[in-house]
NUFISE-774143 format. One record per residue (C-alpha): x, y, z. Coordinates in nm, 4 decimals, m for minus. Layout:
REM NUFISE-774143
<pt><px>X</px><py>Y</py><pz>Z</pz></pt>
...
REM end
This chain:
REM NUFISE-774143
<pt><px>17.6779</px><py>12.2104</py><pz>12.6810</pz></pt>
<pt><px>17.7457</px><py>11.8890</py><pz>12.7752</pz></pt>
<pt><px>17.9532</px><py>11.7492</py><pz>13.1093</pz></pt>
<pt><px>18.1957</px><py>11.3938</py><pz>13.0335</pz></pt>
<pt><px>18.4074</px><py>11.3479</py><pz>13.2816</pz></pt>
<pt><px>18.6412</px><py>11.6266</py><pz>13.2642</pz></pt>
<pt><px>18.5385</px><py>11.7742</py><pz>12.8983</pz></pt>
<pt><px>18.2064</px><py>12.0110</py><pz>12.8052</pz></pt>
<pt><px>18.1336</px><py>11.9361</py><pz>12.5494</pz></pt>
<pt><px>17.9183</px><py>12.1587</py><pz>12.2911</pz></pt>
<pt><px>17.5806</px><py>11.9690</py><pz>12.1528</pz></pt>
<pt><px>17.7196</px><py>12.0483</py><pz>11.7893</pz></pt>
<pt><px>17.8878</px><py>11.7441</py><pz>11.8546</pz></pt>
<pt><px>17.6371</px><py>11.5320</py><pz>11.8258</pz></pt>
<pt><px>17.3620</px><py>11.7397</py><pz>11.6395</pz></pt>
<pt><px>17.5665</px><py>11.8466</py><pz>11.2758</pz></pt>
<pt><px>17.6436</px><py>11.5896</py><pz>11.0866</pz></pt>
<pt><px>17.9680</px><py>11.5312</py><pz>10.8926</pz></pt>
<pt><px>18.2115</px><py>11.3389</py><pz>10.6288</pz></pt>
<pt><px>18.5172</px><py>11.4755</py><pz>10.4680</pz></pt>
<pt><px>18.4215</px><py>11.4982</py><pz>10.0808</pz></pt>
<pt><px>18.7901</px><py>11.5104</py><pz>9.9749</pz></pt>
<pt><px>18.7035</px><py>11.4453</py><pz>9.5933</pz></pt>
<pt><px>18.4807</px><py>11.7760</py><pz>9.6422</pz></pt>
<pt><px>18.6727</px><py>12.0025</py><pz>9.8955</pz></pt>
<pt><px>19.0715</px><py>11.8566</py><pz>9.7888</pz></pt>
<pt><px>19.2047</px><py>11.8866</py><pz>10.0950</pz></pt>
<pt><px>19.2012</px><py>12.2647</py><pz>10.1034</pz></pt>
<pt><px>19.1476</px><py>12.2369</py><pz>10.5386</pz></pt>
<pt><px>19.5645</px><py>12.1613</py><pz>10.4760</pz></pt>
<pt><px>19.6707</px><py>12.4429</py><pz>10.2189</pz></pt>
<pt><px>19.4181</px><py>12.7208</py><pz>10.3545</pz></pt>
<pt><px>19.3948</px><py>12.9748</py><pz>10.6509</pz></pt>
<pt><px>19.6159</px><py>13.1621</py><pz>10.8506</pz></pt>
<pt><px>19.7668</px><py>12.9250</py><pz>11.0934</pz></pt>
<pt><px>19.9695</px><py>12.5412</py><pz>11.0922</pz></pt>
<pt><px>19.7202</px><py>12.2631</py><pz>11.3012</pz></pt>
<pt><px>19.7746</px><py>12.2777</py><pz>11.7085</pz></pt>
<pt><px>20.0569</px><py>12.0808</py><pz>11.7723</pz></pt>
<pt><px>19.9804</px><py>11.9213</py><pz>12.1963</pz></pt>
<pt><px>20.3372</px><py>11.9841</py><pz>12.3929</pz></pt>
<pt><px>20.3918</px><py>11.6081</py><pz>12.4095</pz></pt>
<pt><px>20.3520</px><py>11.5689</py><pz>12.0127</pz></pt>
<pt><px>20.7014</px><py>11.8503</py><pz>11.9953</pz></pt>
<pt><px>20.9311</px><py>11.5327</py><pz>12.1042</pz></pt>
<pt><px>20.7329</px><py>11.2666</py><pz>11.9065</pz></pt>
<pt><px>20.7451</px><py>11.5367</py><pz>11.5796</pz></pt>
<pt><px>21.1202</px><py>11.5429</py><pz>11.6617</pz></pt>
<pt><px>21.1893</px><py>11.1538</py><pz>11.6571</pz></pt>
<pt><px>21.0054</px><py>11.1150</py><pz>11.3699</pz></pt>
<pt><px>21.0810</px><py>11.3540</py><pz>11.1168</pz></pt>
<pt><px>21.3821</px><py>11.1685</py><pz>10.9665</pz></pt>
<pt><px>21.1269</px><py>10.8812</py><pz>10.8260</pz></pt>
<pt><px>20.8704</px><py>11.1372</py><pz>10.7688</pz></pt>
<pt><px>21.1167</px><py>11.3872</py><pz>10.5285</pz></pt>
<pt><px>21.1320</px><py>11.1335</py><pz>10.2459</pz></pt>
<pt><px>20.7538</px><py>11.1697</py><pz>10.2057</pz></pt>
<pt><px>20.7961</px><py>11.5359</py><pz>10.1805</pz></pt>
<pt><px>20.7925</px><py>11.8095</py><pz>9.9079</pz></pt>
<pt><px>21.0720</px><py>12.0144</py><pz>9.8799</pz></pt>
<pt><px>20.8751</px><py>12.3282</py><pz>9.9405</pz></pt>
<pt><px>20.8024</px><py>12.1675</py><pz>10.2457</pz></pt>
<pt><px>21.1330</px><py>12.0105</py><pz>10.3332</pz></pt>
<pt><px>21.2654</px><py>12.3966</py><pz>10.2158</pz></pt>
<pt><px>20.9868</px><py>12.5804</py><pz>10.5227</pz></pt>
<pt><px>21.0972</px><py>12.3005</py><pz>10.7998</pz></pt>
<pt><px>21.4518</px><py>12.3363</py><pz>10.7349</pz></pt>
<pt><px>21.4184</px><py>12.6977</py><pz>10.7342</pz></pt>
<pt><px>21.1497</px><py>12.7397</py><pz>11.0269</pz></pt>
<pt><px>21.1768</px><py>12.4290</py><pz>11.2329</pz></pt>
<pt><px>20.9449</px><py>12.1339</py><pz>11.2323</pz></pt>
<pt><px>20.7120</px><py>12.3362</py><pz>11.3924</pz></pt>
<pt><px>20.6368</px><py>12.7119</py><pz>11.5614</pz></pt>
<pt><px>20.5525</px><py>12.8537</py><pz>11.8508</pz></pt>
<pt><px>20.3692</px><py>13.1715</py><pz>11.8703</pz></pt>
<pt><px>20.2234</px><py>13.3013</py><pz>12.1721</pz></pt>
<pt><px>20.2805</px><py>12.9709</py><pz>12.3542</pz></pt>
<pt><px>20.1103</px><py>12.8029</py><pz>12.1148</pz></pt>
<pt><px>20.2580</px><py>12.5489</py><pz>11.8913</pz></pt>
<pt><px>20.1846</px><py>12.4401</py><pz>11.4993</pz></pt>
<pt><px>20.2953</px><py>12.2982</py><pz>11.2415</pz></pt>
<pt><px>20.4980</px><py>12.5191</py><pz>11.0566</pz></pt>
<pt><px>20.3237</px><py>12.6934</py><pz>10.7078</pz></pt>
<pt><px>20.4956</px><py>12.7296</py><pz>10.3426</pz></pt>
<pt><px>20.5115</px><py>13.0904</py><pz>10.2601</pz></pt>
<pt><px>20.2461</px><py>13.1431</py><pz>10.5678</pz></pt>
<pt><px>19.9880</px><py>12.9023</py><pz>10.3803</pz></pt>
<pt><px>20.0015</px><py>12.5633</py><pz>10.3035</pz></pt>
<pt><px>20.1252</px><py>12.3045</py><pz>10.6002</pz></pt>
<pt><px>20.4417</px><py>12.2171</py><pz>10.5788</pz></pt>
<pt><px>20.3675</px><py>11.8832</py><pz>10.5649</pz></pt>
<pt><px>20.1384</px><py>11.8522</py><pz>10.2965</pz></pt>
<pt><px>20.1813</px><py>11.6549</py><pz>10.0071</pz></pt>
<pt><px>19.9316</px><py>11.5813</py><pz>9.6858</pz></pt>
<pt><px>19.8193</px><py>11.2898</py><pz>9.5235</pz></pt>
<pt><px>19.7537</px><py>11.2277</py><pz>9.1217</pz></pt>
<pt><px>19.4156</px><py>11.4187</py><pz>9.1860</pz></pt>
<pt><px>19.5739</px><py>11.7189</py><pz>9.3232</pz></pt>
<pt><px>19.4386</px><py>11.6631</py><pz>9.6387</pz></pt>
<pt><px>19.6105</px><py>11.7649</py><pz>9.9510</pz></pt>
<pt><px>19.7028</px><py>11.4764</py><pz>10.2050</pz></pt>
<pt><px>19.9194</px><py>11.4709</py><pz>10.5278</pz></pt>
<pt><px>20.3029</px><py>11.3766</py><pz>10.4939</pz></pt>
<pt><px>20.2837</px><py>11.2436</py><pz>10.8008</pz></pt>
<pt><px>19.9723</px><py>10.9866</py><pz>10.7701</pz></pt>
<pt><px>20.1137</px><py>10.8393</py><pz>10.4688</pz></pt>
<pt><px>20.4295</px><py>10.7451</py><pz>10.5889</pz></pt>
<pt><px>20.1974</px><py>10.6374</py><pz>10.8944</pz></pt>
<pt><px>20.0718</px><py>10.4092</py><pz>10.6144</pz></pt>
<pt><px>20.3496</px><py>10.2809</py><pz>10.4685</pz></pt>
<pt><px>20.4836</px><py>10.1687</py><pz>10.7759</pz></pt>
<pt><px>20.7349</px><py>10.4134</py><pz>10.8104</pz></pt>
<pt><px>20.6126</px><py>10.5615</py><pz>11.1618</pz></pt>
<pt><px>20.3950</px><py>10.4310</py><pz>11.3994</pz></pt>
<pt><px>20.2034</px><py>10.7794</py><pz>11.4824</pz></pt>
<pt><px>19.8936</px><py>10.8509</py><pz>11.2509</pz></pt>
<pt><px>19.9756</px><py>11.2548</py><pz>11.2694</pz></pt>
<pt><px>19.8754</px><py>11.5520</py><pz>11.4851</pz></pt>
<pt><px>19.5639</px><py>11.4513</py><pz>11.6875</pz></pt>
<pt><px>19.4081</px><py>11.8139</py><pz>11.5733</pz></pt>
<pt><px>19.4066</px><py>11.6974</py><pz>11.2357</pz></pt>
<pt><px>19.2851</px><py>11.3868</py><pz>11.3321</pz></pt>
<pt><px>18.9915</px><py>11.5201</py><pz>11.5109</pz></pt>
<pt><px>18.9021</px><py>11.7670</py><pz>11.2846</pz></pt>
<pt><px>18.6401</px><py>11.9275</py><pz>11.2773</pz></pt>
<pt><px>18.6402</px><py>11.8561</py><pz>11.6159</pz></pt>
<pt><px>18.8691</px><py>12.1162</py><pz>11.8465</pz></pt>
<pt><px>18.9822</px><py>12.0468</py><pz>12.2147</pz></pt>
<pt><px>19.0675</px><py>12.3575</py><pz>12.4102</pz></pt>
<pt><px>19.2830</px><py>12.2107</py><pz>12.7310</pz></pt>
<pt><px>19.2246</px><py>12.4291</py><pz>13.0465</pz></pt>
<pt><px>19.3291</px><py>12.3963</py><pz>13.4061</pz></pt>
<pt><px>19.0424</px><py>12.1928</py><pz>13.5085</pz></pt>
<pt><px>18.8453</px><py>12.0450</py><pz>13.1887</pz></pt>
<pt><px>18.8754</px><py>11.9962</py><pz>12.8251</pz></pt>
<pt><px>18.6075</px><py>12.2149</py><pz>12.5628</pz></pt>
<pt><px>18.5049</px><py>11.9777</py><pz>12.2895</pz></pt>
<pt><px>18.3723</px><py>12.1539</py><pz>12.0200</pz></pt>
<pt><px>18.2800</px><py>12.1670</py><pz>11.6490</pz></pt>
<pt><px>18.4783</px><py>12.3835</py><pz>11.4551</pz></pt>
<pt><px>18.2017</px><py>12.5140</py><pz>11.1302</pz></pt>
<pt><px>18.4783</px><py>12.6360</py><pz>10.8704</pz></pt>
<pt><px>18.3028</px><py>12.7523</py><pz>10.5123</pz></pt>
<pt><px>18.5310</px><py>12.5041</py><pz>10.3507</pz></pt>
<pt><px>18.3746</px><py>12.2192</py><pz>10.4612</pz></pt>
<pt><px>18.0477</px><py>12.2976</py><pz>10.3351</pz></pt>
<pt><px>18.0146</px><py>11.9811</py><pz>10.0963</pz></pt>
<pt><px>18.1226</px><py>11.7355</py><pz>10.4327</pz></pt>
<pt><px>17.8514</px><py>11.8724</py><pz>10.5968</pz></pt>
<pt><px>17.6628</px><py>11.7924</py><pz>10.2800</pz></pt>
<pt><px>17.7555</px><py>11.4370</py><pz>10.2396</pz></pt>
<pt><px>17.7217</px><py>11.4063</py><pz>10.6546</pz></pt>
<pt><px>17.3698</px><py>11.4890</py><pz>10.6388</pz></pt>
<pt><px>17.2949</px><py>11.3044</py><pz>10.3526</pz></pt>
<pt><px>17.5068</px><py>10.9648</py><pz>10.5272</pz></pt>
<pt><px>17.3601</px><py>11.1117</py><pz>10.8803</pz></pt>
<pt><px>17.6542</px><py>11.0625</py><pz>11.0427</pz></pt>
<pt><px>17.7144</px><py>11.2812</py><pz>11.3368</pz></pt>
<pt><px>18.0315</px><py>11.4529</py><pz>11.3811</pz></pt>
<pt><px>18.0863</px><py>11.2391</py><pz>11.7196</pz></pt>
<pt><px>18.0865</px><py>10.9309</py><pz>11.4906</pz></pt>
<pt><px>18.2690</px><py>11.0938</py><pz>11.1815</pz></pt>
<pt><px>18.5705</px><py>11.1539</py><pz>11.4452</pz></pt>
<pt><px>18.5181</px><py>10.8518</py><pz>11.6423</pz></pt>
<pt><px>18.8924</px><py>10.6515</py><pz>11.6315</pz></pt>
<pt><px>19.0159</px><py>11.0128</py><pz>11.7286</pz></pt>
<pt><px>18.8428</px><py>11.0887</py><pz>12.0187</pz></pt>
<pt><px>18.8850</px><py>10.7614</py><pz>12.1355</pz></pt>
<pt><px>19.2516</px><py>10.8167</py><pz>12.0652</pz></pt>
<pt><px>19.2432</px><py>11.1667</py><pz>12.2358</pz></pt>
<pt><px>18.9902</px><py>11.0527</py><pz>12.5792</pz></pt>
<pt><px>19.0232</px><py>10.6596</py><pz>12.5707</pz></pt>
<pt><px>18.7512</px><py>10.3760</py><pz>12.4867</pz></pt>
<pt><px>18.5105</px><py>10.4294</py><pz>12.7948</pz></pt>
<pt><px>18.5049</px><py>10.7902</py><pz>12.7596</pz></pt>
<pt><px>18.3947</px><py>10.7327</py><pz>12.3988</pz></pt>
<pt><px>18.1198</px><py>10.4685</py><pz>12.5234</pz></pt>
<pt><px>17.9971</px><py>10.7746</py><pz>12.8087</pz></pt>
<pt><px>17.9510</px><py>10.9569</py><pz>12.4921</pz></pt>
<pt><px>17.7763</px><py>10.7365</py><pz>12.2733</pz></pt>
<pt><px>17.5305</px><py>10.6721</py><pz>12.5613</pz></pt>
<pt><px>17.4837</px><py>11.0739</py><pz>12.6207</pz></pt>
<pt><px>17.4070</px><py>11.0978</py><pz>12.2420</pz></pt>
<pt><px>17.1583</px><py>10.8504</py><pz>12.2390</pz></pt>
<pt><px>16.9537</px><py>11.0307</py><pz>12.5549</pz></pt>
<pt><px>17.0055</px><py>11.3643</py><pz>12.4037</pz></pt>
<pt><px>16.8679</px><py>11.2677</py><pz>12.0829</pz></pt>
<pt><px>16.5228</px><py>11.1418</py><pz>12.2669</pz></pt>
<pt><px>16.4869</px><py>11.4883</py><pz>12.3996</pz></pt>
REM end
């Protein structure tokens, strides 16, 4: 483990590689498991605010879920985006190529909203774990993302660098420099 400031950090981080190989895996990170993505307590209101612009980007099936569940849940104190018939997220959508894509991005890039989407999904396969006095950073290894870990090695990018815009979007530009500096002496080891 690694000490940043306030997060540990596990050395996964910067020892697996990985790049999201969409044209191999389709998205399925957004229509498989058990569970919506972590929604952080501040993203509730901004989820709130922004769903009117983000509905039009919708499926129905997912418009149907949300209208039916909320726009997201809450179970055991922790809150998610909210699942169609307990699988895919709610706000899912699919392109020509059937592959799954986030509602809320593209209306992020359309210019609808000025919020990319959940900063879980954003950091994936990265996963913070917030605790009283320091933030876990760690890589989350998920069998479905087998061929970015393929295409990671074979581009050697790190996962640090894969998730880069997030992290700095999660822990700020210097924290993200800290890193980059750690990486480099930990890779000389």
């Amino acid at each position: 483990m690694i000490q940043l400031g306030k997060t540990i950090l596990s050395e996964d981080i910067i020892e697996k590689e990985f790049v999201c190989n969409l044209s191999a895996c389709k998205g399925t990170c957004c229509v498989d498991g058990d569970a919506g993505a972590p929604l952080e307590e501040d993203e509730l209101k901004i989820l709130t605010d922004i769903y009117p612009k983000v509905k039009p980007f919708l499926r129905k099936e997912g418009i149907k879920a949300i209208e039916e569940q909320g726009l997201f849940t809450t179970i055991d104190g922790e809150h998610e985006t909210t699942l169609i018939d307990g699988k895919d997220c709610a706000y899912v959508i699919f392109d020509d190529n059937e592959i799954a894509l986030c509602g809320i991005e593209e209306a992020y890039n359309q210019g609808a909203i000025s919020w990319k989407k959940p900063i879980s999904c954003h950091l994936y396969p990265v996963r913070v774990q917030q605790y009283s006095e320091f933030a876990a950073v760690n890589y989350h290894k998920w069998h479905i993302c087998g061929d970015a870990c393929t295409l990671g090695k074979e581009l050697q990018v790190p996962v640090y660098k894969f998730v880069k815009q997030a992290l700095i979007r999660k822990f700020g530009e210097d924290w993200y420099a800290e890193l980059e500096v750690v990486a480099r002496e930990y890779k000389k080891l």
